[in-house]
VOPAGU-2260 file (C-alpha; in pm, 1 decimal, decimal comma):
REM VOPAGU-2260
SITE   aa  ch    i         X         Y         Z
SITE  UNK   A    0    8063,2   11597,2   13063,1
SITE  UNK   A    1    8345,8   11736,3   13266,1
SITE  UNK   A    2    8646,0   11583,3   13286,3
SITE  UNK   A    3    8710,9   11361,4   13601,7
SITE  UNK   A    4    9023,8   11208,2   13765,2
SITE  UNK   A    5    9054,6   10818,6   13776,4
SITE  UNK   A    6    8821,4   10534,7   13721,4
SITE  UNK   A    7    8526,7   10343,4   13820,0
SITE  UNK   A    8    8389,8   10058,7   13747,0
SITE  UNK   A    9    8031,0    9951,1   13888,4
SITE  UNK   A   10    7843,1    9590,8   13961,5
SITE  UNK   A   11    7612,1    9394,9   14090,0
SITE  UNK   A   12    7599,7    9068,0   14323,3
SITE  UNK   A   13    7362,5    8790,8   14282,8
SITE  UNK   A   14    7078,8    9036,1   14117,2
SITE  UNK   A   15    6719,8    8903,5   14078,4
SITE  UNK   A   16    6605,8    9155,4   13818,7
SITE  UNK   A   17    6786,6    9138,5   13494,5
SITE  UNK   A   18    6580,3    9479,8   13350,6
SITE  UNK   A   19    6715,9    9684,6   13682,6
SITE  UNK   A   20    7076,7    9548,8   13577,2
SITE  UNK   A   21    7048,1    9626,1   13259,7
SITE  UNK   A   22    6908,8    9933,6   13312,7
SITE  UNK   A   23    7210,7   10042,8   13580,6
SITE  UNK   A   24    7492,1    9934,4   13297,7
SITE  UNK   A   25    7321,5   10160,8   13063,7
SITE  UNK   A   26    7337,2   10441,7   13293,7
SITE  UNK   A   27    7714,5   10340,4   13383,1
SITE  UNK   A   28    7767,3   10343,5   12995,0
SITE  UNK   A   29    7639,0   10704,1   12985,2
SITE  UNK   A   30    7808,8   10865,6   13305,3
SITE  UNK   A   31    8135,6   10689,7   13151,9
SITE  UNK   A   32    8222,3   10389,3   13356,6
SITE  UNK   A   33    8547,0   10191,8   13263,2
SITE  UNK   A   34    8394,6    9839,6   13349,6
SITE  UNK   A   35    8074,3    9677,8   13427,9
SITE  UNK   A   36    8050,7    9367,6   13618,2
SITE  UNK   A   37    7860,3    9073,5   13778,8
SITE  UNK   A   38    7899,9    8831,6   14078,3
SITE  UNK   A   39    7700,9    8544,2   14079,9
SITE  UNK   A   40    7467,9    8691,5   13839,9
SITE  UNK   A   41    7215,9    8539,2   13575,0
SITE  UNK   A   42    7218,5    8857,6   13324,4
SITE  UNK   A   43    7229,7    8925,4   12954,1
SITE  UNK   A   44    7155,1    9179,5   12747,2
SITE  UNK   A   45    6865,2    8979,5   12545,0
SITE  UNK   A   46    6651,2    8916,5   12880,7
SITE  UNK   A   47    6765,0    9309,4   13021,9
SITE  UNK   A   48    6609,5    9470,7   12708,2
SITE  UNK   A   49    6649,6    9776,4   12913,4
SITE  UNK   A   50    7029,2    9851,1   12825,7
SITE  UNK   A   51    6960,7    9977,7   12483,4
SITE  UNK   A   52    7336,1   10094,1   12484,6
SITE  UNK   A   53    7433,1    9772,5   12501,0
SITE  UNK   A   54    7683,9    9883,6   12766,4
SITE  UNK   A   55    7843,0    9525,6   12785,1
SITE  UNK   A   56    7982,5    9565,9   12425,3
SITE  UNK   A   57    8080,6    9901,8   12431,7
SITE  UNK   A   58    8283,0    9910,2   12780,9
SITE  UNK   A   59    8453,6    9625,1   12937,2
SITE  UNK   A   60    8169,5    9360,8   13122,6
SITE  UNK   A   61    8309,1    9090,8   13382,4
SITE  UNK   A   62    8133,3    8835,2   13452,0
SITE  UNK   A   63    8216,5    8626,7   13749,9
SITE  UNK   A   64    8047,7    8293,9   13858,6
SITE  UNK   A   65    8177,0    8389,4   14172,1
SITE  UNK   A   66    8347,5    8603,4   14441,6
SITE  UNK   A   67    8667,5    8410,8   14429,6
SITE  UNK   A   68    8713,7    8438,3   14056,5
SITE  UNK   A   69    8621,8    8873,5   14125,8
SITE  UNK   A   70    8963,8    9037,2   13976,1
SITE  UNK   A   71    8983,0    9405,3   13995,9
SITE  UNK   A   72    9296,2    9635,4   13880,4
SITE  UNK   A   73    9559,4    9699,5   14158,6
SITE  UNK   A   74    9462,3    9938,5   14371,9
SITE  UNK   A   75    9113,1    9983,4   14285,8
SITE  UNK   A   76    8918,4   10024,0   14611,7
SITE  UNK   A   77    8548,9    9836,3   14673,0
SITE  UNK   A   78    8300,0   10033,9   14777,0
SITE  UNK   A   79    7976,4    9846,3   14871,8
SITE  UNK   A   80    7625,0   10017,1   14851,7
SITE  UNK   A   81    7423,9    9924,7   15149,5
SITE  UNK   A   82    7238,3   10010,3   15392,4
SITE  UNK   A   83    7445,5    9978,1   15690,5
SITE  UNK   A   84    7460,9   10187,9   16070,6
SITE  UNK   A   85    7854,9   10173,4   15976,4
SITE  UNK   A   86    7825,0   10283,5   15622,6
SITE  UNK   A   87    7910,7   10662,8   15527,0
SITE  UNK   A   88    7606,8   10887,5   15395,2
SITE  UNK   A   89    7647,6   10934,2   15028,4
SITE  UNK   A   90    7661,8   11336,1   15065,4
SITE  UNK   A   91    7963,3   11291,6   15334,9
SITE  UNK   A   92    8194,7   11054,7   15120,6
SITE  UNK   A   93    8490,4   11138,5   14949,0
SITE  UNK   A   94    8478,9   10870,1   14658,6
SITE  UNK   A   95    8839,5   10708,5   14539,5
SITE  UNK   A   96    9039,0   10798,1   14253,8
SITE  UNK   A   97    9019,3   10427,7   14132,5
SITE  UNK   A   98    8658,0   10232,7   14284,8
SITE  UNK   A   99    8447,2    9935,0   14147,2
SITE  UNK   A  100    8122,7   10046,9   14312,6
SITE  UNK   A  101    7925,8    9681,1   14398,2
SITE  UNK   A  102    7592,1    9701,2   14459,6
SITE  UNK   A  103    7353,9    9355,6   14633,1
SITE  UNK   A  104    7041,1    9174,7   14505,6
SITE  UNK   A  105    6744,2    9357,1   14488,9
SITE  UNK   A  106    6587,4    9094,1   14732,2
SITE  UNK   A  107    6907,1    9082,3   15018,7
SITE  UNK   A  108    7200,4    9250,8   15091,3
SITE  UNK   A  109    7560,0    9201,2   14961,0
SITE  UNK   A  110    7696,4    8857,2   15120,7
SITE  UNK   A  111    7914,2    8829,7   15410,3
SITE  UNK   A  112    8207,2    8732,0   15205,0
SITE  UNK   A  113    8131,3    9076,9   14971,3
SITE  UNK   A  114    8095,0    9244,5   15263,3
SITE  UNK   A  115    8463,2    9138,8   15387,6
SITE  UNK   A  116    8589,8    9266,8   15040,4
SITE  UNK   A  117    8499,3    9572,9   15075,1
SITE  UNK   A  118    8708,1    9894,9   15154,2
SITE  UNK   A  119    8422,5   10116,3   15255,1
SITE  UNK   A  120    8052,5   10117,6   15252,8
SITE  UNK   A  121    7792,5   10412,5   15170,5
SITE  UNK   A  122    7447,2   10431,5   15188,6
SITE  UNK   A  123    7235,9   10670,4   15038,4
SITE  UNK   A  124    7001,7   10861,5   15328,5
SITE  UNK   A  125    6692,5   10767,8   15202,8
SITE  UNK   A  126    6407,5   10618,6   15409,9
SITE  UNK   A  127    6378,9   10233,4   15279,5
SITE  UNK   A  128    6555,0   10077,5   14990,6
SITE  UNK   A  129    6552,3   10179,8   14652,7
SITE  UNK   A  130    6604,4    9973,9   14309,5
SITE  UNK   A  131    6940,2    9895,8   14222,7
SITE  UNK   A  132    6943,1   10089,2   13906,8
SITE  UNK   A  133    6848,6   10382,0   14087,8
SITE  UNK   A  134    7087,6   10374,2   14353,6
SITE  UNK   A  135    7358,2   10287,9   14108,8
SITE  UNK   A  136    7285,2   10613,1   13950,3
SITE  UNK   A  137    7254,3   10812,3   14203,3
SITE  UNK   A  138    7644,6   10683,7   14327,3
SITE  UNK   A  139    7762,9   10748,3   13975,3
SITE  UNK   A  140    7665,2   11099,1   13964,8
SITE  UNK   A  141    7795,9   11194,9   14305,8
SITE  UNK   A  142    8080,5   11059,1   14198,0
SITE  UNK   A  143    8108,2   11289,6   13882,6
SITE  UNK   A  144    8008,8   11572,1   14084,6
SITE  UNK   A  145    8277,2   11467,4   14372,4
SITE  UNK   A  146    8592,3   11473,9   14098,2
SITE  UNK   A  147    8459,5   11665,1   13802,4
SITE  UNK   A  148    8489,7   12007,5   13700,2
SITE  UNK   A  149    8190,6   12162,8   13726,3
SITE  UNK   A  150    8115,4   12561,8   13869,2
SITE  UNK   A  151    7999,6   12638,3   14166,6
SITE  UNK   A  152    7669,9   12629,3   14260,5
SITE  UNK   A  153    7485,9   12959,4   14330,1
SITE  UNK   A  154    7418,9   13020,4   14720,5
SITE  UNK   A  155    7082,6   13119,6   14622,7
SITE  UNK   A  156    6787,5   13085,1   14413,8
SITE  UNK   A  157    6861,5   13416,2   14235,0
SITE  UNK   A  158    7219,3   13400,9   14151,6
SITE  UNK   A  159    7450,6   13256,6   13890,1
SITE  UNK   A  160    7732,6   12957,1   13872,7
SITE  UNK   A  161    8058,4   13086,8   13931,6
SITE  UNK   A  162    8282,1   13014,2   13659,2
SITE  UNK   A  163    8589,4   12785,1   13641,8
SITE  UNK   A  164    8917,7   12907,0   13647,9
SITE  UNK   A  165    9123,1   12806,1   13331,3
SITE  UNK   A  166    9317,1   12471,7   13418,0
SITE  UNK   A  167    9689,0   12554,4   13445,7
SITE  UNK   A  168    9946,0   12331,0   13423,0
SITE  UNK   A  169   10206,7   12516,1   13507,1
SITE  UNK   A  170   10423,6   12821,2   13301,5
SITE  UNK   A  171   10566,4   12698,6   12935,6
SITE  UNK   A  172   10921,1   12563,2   12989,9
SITE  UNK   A  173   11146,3   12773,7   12794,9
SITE  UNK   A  174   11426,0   12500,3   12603,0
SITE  UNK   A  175   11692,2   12619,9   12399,3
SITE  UNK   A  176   11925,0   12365,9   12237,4
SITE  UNK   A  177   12271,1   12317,6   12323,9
SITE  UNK   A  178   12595,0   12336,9   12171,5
């Protein structure tokens, strides 16, 4: 995987299905979140059965009973998936440095007092709703595309990627000591 700038960190509120939840940490796990987390949430591993990474022990899980006890690192901007008129199609959003990524039960929408926590909101431009693990992964690798380094597409069927430059951080600095 390409090397990306920042963090993320991705959740879910209130959700019904614990084999969807499990099944979205696993991907997080894999695309290289720094935190997993719940609100409100009834999960574990044992009933999930689908997170056969067992993401929760291998990356930082949060589990909150509720919204008010929700503690994210400074400066780490909420981004709620749903599908709102106001939210920002997935393909036209510039994804934060530093996001927690939240997505709502599978039977409902995030809750009014999410909703309020939230920096931005983007929906993915499909035609009705999908499962939360798939929309979860879906966010997760636009983000990766967004602030990895990855070539260019081709412009065409036919043609190749066009390679990276070399990352440069700037010419050696020359030191010599001093008497």
């Amino acid at each position: 995987m390409a090397i990306s700038r920042g963090y993320f960190g991705i959740g879910v509120e209130g959700i019904s299905k614990p084999m969807n939840a499990g099944n979205l940490f696993r991907t997080a796990h894999a695309f290289g979140a720094s935190f997993v987390f719940t609100i409100g949430a009834d999960y574990s591993v044992r009933k999930a059965r689908s997170d056969t990474s067992v993401a929760p022990k291998n990356i930082p899980w949060y589990d909150y009973d509720n919204l008010e006890e929700m503690q994210l690192p400074k400066g780490c901007k909420i981004v709620g998936v749903e599908l709102l008129d106001e939210a920002t199609e997935l393909p036209s959003f510039f994804h934060p440095i530093s996001a927690a990524y939240v997505l709502g039960r599978e039977r409902g929408s995030l809750s009014p007092a999410m909703q309020e926590k939230c920096d931005y909101f983007i929906k993915i431009p499909t035609k009705f709703c999908l499962n939360v693990a798939t929309a979860g992964a879906i966010v997760m690798y636009d983000r990766i595309v967004t602030h990895g380094r990855f070539a260019r597409r081709p412009t065409g069927e036919l043609g190749t990627p066009e390679p990276l430059k070399a990352h440069v951080q700037g010419a050696p600095i020359k030191r010599r000591e001093t008497d």
